[in-house]
GUDRENBA-310249 format. One record per residue: residue in three letters; x, y, z of N, C-alpha, C in turn. Coordinates in steps of 0.1 Angstrom, whole numbers, plus 2048, in hexadecimal, padded with zeros to 3 digits. Layout:
# GUDRENBA-310249
rest_n.X_n.Y_n.Z_ca.X_ca.Y_ca.Z_c.X_c.Y_c.Z
Ala_X_Y_Z_X_Y_Z_X_Y_Z
...
//
This chain:
# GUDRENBA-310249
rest_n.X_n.Y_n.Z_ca.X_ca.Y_ca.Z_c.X_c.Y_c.Z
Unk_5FA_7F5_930_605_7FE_92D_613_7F6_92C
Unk_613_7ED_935_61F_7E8_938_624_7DD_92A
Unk_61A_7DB_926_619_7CE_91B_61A_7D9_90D
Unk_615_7E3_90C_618_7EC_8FF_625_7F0_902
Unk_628_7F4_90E_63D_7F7_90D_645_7EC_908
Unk_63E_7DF_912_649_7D2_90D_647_7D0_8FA
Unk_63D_7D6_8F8_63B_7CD_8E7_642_7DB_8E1
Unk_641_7E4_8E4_647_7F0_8E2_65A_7EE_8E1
Unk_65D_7EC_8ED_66A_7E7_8EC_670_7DD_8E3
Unk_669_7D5_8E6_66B_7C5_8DA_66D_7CA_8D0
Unk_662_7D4_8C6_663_7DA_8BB_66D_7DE_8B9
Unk_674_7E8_8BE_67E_7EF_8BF_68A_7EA_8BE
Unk_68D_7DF_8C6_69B_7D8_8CB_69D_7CC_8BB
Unk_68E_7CC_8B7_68E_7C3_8A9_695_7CC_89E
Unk_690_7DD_8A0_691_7DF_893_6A0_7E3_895
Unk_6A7_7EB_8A4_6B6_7E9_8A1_6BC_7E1_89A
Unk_6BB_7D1_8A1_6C3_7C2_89E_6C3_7C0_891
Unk_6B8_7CB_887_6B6_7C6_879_6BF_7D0_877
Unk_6C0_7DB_879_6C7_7EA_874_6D6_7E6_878
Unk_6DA_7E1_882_6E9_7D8_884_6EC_7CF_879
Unk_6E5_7C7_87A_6E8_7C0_86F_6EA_7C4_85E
Unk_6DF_7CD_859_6E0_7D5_852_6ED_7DD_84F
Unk_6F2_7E4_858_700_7EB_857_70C_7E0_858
Unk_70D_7D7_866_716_7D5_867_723_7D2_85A
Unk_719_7CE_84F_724_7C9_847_72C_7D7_841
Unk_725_7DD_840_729_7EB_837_735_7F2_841
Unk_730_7F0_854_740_7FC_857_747_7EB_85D
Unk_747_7E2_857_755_7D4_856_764_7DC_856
Unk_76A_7D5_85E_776_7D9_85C_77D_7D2_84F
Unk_784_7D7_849_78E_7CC_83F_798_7C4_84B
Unk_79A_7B8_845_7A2_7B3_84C_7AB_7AB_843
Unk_7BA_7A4_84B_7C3_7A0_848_7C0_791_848
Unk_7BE_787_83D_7BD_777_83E_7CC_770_83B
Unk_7D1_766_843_7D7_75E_842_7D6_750_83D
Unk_7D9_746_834_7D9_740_835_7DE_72F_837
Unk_7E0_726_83F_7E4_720_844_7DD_70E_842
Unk_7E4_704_840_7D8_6F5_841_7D1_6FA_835
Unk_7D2_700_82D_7C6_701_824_7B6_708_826
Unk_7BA_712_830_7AE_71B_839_7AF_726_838
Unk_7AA_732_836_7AD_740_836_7A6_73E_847
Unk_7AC_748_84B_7A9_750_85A_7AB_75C_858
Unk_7A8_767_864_7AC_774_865_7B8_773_86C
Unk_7C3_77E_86B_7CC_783_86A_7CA_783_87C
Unk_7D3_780_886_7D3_77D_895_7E3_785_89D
Unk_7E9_780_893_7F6_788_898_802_785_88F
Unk_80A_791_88E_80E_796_883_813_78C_879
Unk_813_78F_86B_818_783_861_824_78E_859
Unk_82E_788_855_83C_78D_84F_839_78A_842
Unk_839_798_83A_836_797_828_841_7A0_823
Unk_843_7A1_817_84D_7A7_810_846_7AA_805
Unk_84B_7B3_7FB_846_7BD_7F2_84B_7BA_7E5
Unk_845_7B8_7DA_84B_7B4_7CD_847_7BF_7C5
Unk_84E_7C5_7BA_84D_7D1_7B8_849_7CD_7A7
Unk_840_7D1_7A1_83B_7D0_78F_83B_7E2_78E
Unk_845_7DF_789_848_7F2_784_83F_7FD_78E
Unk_842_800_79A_842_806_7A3_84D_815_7A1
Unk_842_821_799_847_82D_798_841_839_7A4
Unk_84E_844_7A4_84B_84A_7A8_850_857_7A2
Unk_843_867_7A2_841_869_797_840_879_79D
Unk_84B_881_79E_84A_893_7A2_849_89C_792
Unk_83C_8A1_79A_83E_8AE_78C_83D_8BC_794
Unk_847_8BF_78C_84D_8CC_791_848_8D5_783
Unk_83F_8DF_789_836_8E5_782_835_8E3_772
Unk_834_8D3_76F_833_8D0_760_840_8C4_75A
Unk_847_8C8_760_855_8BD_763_853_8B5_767
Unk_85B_8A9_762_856_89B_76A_861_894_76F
Unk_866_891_779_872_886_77B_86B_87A_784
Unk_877_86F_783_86E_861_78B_878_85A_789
Unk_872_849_78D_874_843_788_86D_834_78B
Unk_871_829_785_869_81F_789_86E_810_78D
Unk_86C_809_795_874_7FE_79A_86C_7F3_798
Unk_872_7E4_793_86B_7D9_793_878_7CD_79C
Unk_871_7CE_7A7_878_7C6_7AF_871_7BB_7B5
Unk_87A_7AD_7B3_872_79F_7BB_86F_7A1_7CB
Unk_87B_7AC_7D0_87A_7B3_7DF_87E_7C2_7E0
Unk_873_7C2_7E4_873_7D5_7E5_870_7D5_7F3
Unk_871_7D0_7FE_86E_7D2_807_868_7C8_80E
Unk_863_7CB_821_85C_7C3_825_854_7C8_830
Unk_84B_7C3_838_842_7CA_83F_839_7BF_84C
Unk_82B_7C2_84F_829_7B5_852_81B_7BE_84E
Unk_811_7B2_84F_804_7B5_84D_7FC_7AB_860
Unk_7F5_7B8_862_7EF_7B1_874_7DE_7B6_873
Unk_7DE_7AC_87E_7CF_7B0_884_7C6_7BB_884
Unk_7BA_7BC_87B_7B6_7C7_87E_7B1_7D0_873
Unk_7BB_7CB_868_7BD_7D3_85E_7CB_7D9_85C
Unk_7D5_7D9_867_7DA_7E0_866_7EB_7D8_861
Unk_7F6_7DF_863_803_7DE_85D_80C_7E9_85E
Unk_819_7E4_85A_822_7E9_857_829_7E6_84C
Unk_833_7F6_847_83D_7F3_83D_846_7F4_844
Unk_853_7E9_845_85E_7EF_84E_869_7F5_844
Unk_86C_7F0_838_877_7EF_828_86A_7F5_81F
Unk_86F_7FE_816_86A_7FB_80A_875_803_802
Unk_87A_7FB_7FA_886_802_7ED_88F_7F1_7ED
Unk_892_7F3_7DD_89C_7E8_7DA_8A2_7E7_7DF
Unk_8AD_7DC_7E4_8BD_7DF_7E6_8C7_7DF_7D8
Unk_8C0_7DF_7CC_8C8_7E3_7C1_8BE_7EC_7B9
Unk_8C2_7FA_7BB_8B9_802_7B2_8C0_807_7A1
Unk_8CF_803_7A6_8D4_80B_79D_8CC_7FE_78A
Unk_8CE_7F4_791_8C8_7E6_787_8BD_7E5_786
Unk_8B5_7E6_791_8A7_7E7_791_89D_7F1_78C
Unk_8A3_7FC_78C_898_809_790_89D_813_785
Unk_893_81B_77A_898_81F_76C_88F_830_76F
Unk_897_834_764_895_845_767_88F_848_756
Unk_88E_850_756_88A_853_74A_878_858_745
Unk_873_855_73F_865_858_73B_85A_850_744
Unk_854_852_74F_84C_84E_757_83C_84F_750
Unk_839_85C_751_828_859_74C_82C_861_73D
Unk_821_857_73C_81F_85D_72C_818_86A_72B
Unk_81E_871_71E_821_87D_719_823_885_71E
Unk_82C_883_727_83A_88C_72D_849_884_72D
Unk_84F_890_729_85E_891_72B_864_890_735
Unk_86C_883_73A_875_883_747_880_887_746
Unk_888_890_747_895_895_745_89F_896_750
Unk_897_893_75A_8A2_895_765_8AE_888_76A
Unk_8A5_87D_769_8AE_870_769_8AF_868_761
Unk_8B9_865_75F_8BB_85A_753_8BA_84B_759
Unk_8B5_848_749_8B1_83A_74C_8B6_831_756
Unk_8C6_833_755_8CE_825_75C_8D6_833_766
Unk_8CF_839_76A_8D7_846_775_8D0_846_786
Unk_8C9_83A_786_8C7_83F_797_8CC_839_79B
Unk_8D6_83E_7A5_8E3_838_7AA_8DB_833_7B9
Unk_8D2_83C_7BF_8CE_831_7CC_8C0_834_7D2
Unk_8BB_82C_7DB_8AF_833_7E1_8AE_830_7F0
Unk_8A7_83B_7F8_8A8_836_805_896_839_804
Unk_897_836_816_886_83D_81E_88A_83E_826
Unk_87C_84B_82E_882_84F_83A_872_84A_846
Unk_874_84E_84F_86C_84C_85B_863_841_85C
Unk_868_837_856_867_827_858_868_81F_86A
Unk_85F_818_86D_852_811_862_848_81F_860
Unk_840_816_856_833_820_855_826_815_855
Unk_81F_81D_85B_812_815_85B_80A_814_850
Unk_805_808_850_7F8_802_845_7EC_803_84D
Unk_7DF_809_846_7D6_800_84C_7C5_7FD_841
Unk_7BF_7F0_83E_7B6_7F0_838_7B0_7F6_838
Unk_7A7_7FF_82D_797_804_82C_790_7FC_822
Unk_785_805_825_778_7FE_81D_770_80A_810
Unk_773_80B_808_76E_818_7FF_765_80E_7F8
Unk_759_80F_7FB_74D_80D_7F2_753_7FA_7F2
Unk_74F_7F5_7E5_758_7E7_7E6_762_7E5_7E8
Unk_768_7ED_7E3_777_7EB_7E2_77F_7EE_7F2
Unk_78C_7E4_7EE_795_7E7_7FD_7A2_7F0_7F8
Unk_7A7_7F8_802_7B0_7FD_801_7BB_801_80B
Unk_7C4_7FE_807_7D5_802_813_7D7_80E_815
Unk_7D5_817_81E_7DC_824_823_7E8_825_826
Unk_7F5_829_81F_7FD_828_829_805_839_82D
Unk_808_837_837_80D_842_844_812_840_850
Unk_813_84B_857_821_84F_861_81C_842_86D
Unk_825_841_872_824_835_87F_825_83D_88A
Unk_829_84B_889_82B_854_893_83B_857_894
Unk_844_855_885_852_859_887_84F_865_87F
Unk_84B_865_874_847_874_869_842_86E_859
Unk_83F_874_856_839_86F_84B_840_869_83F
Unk_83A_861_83A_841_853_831_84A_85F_826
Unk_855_856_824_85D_85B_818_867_855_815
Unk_86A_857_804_872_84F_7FA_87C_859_7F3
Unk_887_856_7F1_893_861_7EF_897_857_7E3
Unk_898_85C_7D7_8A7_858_7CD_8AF_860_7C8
Unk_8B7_85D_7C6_8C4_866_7C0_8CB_85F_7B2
Unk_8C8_869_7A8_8CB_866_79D_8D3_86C_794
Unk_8DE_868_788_8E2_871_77D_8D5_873_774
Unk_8DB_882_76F_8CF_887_765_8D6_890_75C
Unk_8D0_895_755_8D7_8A5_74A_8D8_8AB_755
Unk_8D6_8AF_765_8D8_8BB_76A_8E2_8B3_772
Unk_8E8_8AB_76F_8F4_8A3_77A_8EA_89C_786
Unk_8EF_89D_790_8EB_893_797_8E0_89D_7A3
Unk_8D6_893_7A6_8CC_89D_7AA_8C3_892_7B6
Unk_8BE_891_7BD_8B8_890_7C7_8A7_892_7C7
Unk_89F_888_7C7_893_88E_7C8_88D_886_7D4
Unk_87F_88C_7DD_877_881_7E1_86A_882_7DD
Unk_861_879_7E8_855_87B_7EA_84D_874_7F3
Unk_842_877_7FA_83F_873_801_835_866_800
Unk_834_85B_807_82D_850_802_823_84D_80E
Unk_81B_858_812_813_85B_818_809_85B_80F
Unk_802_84F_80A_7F6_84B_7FE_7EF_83F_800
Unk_7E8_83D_7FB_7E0_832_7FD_7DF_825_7EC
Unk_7DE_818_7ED_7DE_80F_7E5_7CF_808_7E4
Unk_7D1_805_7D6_7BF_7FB_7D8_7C9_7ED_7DC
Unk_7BB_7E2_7DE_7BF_7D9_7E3_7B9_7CF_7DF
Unk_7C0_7BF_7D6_7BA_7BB_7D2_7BF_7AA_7D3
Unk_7B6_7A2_7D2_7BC_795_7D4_7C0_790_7CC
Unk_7CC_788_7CD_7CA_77E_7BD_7D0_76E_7C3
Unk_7C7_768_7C4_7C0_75A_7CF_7C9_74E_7C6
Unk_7D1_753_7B5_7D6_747_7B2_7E4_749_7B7
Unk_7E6_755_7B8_7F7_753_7BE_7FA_758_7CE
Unk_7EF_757_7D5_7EA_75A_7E5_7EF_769_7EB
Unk_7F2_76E_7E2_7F5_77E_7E7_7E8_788_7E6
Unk_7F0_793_7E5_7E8_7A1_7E7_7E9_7A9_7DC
Unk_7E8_7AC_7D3_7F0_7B9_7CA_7E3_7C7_7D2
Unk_7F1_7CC_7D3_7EE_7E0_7D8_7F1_7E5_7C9
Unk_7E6_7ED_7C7_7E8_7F3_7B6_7EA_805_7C1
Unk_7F6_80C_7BA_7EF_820_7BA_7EC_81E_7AF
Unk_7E0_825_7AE_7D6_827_7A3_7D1_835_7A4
Unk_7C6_839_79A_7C4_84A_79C_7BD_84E_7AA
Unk_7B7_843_7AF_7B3_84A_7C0_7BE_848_7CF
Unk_7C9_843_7C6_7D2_848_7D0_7DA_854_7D5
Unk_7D9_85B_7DD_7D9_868_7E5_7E7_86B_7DA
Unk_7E5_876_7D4_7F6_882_7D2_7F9_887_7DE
Unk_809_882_7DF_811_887_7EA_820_892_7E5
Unk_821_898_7EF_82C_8A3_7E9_83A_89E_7EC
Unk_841_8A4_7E0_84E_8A1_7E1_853_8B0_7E1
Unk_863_8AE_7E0_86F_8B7_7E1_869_8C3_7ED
Unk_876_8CA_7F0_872_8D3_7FB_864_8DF_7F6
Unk_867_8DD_7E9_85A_8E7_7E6_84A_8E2_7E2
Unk_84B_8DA_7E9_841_8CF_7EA_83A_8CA_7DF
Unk_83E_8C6_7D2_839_8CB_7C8_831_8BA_7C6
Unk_827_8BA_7BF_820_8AD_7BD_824_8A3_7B7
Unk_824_898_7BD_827_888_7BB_81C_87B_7BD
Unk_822_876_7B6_814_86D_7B8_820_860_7B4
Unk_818_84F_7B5_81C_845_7B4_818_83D_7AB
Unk_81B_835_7A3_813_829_79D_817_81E_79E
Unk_814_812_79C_81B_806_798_810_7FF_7A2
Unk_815_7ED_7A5_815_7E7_7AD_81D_7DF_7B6
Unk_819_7DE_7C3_81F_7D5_7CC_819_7CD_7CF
Unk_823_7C0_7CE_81B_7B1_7D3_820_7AD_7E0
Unk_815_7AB_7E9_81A_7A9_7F3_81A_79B_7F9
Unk_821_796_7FC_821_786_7FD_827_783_809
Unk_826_772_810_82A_76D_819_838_76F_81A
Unk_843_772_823_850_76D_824_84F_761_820
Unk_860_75E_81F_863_74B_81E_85F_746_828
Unk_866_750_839_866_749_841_854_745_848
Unk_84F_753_841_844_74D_844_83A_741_83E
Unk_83B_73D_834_841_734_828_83E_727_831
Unk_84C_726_836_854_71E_83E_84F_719_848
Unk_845_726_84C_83A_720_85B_830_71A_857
Unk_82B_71D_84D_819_717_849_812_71F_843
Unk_817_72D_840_810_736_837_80E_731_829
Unk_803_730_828_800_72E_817_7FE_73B_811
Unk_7F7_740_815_7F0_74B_80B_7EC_75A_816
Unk_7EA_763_80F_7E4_76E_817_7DB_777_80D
Unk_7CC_77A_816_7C7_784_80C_7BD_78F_815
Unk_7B6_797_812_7B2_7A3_810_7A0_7A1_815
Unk_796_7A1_81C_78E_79E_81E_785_7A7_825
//
């Protein structure tokens, strides 16, 4: 009896170790790589990145109405990426929007009428930082971002328009795909159609984001030994 339990168990403890191994890869965390000497490693404690902006819009429709606008900035902000998967945004908005950042027709075949092209005079955010953190959707990786526990992420501009000057926001409680691109050692975050619609203005009305952000090394971190960073 005692020898059919032990062969019994053996069986058993085999077919787990196989079923472990089996899954492990699938619930993997995403993680944050650094790299340094010419080595990628995982991400150990926190690294300082900043946000490069390729026409990064943001896009309220008010039951059929559309106002926005869209920013292409070398620095749009900055944040860090840590252990884990996880991160922060501490900045995100130009410090020149009125040069940077354009109003006018955002998605195609709709009319923007509320801001004019060279009319947004500024932008802020509110309950900064906000948190990042890796997922895993099928292959693909993806950035969530959300509250750190101040209130939920948001982006304010104020612009001239045909209705004078007007105020909109929205919330940037959404998520990014995530993708490498290994010849210039960054990250590009694309909003794309599976990133979450979030509500703007007090009447909550639906918003959503597009564009990309490149996320890349500081100088200073540059300066320490960072080569590259990517997505894994």
């Amino acid at each position: 009896m005692r020898s059919i339990l032990r062969t019994g168990l053996t069986a058993l403890a085999a077919v787990l170790a196989l079923a472990a191994v089996a899954v492990s890869p699938a619930l993997a965390a995403r993680e944050w790589y650094v790299k340094k000497g010419g080595t990628y490693s995982k991400v150990t404690t926190a690294v300082n990145v900043r946000f490069e902006a390729s026409k990064v819009a943001m896009i309220r429709n008010e039951g059929g109405a559309y106002s926005g606008l869209s920013c292409t900035s070398s620095n749009f902000g900055h944040g860090t990426v840590e252990s884990g998967g996880l991160g922060k945004i501490e900045q995100f908005e130009t410090a020149n929007p009125q040069l940077l950042c354009r109003g006018g027709k955002i998605k195609e075949n709709t009319e923007v009428n509320f801001c004019e092209e060279k009319g947004i005079e500024s932008t802020s955010t509110i309950h900064l930082p906000w948190k990042t953190e890796l997922t895993q959707e099928g292959t693909a990786t993806r950035a969530s971002i959300a509250s750190s526990g101040a209130g939920t992420p948001g982006f304010f501009a104020k612009c001239t328009g045909g209705f004078g000057k007007i105020q909109f926001e929205c919330g940037v409680n959404t998520s990014a795909h995530m993708a490498n691109n290994v010849t210039a050692g960054l990250v590009e975050a694309e909003f794309d159609t599976k990133s979450a619609k979030t509500g703007c203005g007090k009447a909550n009305e639906a918003g959503e984001w597009k564009g990309i952000l490149k996320v890349k090394p500081t100088e200073a971190e540059k300066t320490a030994g960072v080569e590259a960073i990517k997505v894994e």
